[in-house]
C-alpha positions in Angstrom: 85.5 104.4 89.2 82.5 103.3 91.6 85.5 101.4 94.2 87.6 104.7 94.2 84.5 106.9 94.2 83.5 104.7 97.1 86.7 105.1 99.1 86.0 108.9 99.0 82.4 108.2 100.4 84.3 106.5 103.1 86.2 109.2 104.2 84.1 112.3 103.7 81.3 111.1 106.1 84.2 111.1 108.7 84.3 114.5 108.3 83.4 116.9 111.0 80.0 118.6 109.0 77.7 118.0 106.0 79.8 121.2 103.9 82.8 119.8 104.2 81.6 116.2 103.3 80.5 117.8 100.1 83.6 119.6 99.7 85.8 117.1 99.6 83.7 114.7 98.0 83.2 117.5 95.0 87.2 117.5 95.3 88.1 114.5 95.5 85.4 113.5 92.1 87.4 115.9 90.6 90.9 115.0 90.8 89.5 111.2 90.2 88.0 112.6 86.3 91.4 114.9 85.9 93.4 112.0 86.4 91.4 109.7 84.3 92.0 112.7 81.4 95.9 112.7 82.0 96.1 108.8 82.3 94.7 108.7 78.9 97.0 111.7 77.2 100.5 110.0 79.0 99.8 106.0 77.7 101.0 105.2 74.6 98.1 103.3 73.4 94.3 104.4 73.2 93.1 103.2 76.6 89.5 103.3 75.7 89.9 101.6 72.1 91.8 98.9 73.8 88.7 98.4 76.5 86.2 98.4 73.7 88.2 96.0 71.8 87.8 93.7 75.1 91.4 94.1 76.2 90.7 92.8 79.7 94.1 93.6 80.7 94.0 97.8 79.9 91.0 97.8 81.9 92.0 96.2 84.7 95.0 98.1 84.7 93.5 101.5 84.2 90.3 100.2 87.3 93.3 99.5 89.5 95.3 102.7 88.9 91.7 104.2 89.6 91.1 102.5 93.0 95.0 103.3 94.3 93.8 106.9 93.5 90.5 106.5 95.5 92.5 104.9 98.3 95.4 107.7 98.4 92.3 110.2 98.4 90.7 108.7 100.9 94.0 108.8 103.1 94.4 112.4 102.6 90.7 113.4 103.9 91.2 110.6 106.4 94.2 112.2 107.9 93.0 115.7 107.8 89.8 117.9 107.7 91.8 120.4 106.0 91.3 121.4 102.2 95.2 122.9 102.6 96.4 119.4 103.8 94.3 117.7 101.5 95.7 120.3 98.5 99.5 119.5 99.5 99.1 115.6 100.0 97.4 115.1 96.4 99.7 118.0 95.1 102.7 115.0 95.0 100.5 112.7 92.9 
Protein backbone atom coordinates (compact mmCIF):
# COMPACT_ATOMS: atom_id res chain seq x y z
CA UNK A 1 0.00 0.00 0.00
CA UNK A 2 2.85 2.73 0.99
CA UNK A 3 4.82 1.86 -2.78
CA UNK A 4 1.43 2.32 -4.71
CA UNK A 5 0.29 5.21 -2.42
CA UNK A 6 3.75 6.59 -3.15
CA UNK A 7 3.41 6.40 -6.92
CA UNK A 8 0.27 8.58 -6.64
CA UNK A 9 2.42 11.13 -4.45
CA UNK A 10 4.57 11.09 -7.50
CA UNK A 11 2.26 12.09 -9.88
CA UNK A 12 -0.11 14.46 -8.11
CA UNK A 13 2.64 16.99 -7.28
CA UNK A 14 3.11 17.20 -11.12
CA UNK A 15 -0.03 18.57 -11.19
CA UNK A 16 -0.74 21.99 -12.28
CA UNK A 17 -2.20 23.42 -8.42
CA UNK A 18 -2.42 22.33 -4.78
CA UNK A 19 -6.64 21.38 -5.44
CA UNK A 20 -6.02 19.30 -7.90
CA UNK A 21 -3.00 17.51 -6.15
CA UNK A 22 -5.51 16.81 -3.48
CA UNK A 23 -8.06 15.73 -5.84
CA UNK A 24 -6.48 13.13 -7.36
CA UNK A 25 -4.51 12.06 -4.56
CA UNK A 26 -8.21 11.70 -2.54
CA UNK A 27 -9.04 9.77 -5.88
CA UNK A 28 -6.64 7.87 -6.53
CA UNK A 29 -6.48 6.55 -2.33
CA UNK A 30 -9.78 5.67 -3.16
CA UNK A 31 -9.75 3.38 -5.96
CA UNK A 32 -6.43 1.91 -4.30
CA UNK A 33 -8.95 0.81 -0.74
CA UNK A 34 -11.96 -0.19 -3.35
CA UNK A 35 -9.73 -2.34 -5.13
CA UNK A 36 -8.12 -3.90 -2.13
CA UNK A 37 -12.11 -4.64 -1.09
CA UNK A 38 -12.92 -6.36 -4.54
CA UNK A 39 -9.43 -8.17 -4.60
CA UNK A 40 -10.48 -9.70 -1.41
CA UNK A 41 -14.36 -10.67 -2.42
CA UNK A 42 -13.07 -12.26 -6.17
CA UNK A 43 -9.94 -14.75 -4.54
CA UNK A 44 -10.88 -17.85 -3.62
CA UNK A 45 -9.06 -18.00 -0.46
CA UNK A 46 -9.13 -15.50 2.66
CA UNK A 47 -6.28 -13.18 1.64
CA UNK A 48 -5.84 -11.73 4.99
CA UNK A 49 -6.02 -15.27 6.98
CA UNK A 50 -3.48 -16.44 4.64
CA UNK A 51 -1.11 -13.23 5.45
CA UNK A 52 -1.63 -13.74 9.16
CA UNK A 53 -0.90 -17.33 8.89
CA UNK A 54 2.58 -16.03 7.35
CA UNK A 55 1.81 -17.05 3.76
CA UNK A 56 4.61 -14.95 2.38
CA UNK A 57 3.50 -15.80 -1.01
CA UNK A 58 -0.46 -14.17 -0.70
CA UNK A 59 1.18 -11.15 0.43
CA UNK A 60 3.56 -10.68 -1.89
CA UNK A 61 1.09 -11.33 -4.46
CA UNK A 62 -1.63 -9.16 -3.10
CA UNK A 63 1.61 -5.99 -2.39
CA UNK A 64 2.44 -6.45 -6.06
CA UNK A 65 -1.07 -6.40 -7.48
CA UNK A 66 -1.13 -3.20 -5.12
CA UNK A 67 1.90 -1.47 -6.64
CA UNK A 68 0.84 -2.32 -10.53
CA UNK A 69 -2.38 -0.41 -9.34
CA UNK A 70 -0.27 2.52 -7.92
CA UNK A 71 1.76 2.54 -11.09
CA UNK A 72 -1.36 2.39 -13.64
CA UNK A 73 -2.73 5.32 -11.34
CA UNK A 74 0.04 7.16 -11.45
CA UNK A 75 0.16 6.88 -15.44
CA UNK A 76 -3.30 8.16 -15.69
CA UNK A 77 -2.66 11.51 -13.58
CA UNK A 78 0.67 11.55 -15.27
CA UNK A 79 -0.80 11.73 -18.65
CA UNK A 80 -3.57 14.06 -17.94
CA UNK A 81 -4.64 16.87 -15.44
CA UNK A 82 -8.08 15.80 -16.14
CA UNK A 83 -10.48 14.03 -13.60
CA UNK A 84 -12.57 12.92 -16.96
CA UNK A 85 -9.37 11.36 -18.48
CA UNK A 86 -8.32 10.09 -15.26
CA UNK A 87 -12.22 8.59 -14.74
CA UNK A 88 -12.11 6.77 -18.32
CA UNK A 89 -8.43 5.37 -18.05
CA UNK A 90 -9.09 3.67 -14.50
CA UNK A 91 -12.79 3.00 -15.72
CA UNK A 92 -11.01 -0.22 -17.83
CA UNK A 93 -9.36 -1.57 -14.71
Amino acid sequence: MYTGSGFIIAAVMQAENAVLSVIFFAVGEFFLVVYCFIYQKFTKFDDREAIEAKNVAAGLHWGLNLVALGLLLSRAIYLSNSIIVFGVSTSAL
